[in-house]
N, C-alpha and C positions, 0 to 999 in steps of 0.2 A: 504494500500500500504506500502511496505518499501523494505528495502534492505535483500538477503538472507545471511545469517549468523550474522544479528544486533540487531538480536530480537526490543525492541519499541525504539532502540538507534538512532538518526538519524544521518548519516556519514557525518564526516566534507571531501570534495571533494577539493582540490585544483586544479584549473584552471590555467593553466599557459597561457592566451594572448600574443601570439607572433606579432600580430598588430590588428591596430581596426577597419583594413578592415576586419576583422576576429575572429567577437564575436561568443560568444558561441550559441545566437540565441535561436532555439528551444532545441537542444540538453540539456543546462544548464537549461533550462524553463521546461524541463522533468522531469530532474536530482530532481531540488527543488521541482517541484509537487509530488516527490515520499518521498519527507520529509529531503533529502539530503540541509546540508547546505556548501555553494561554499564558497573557499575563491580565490579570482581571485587576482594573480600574472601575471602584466604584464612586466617582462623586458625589453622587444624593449624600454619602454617610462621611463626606467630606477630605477626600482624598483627591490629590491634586492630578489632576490631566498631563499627560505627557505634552512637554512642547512640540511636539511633531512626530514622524513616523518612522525617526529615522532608525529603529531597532527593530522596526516590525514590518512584517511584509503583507499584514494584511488587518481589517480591523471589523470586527461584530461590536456592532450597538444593539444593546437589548434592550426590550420595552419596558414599562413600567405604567403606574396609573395616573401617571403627571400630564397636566397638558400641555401640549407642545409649545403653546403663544403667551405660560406663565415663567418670563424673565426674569419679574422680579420673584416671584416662589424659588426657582430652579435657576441662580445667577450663572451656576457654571453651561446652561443653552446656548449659550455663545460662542464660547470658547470652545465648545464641542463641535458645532455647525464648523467654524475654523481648524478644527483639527481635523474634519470628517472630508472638506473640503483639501486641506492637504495632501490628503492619503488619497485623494484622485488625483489631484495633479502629478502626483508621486507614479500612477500610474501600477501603486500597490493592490488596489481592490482587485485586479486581475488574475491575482495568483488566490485568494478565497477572499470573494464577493463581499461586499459589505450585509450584512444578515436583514434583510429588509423587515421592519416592525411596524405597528403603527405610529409611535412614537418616534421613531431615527424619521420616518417619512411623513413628520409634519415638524420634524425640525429639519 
């Protein structure tokens, strides 16, 4: 098993936990049975956002029951949107997709 274009490298994944009513479950439990190693960022529970992508080759946003257009509730929305915005231009998503949520897809 592994990932297509890693050849026996196995990709660091960052997980971004947006609450822990909403782990990553089986999805993440796939991810690592395929030899992907996670780093799980959660900032609802106030843990700081990486500045950029540059350790990881790819990045899951998981949902949660926040809503997407509350900034000021959820200050770190921004700086997420800019990190997720990153990670394409990085041209990262390609190697494992960004995890489409309802949440990552109304931020």
């Amino acid at each position: 098993m592994g990932f297509p274009g890693m050849g026996a490298r196995a990709p660091q994944i960052l997980v971004i936990q947006n609450s822990d009513q909403a782990p990553g479950g089986n999805f993440c439990r796939s991810l690592e049975r395929h030899g992907a190693r996670l780093s799980i960022c959660a900032p609802s529970m106030g843990e700081i956002l990486p500045p950029g992508p540059d350790n990881h080759q790819g990045l899951v946003v998981l949902g949660g029951p926040q809503y997407a257009g509350d900034d000021i509730g959820q200050p770190y929305f921004a700086p997420l949107m800019y990190l997720m915005r990153d990670f394409e231009a990085a041209g990262k998503p390609d190697i494992v997709p960004e995890k489409s949520t309802c949440l990552k897809e109304g931020l």
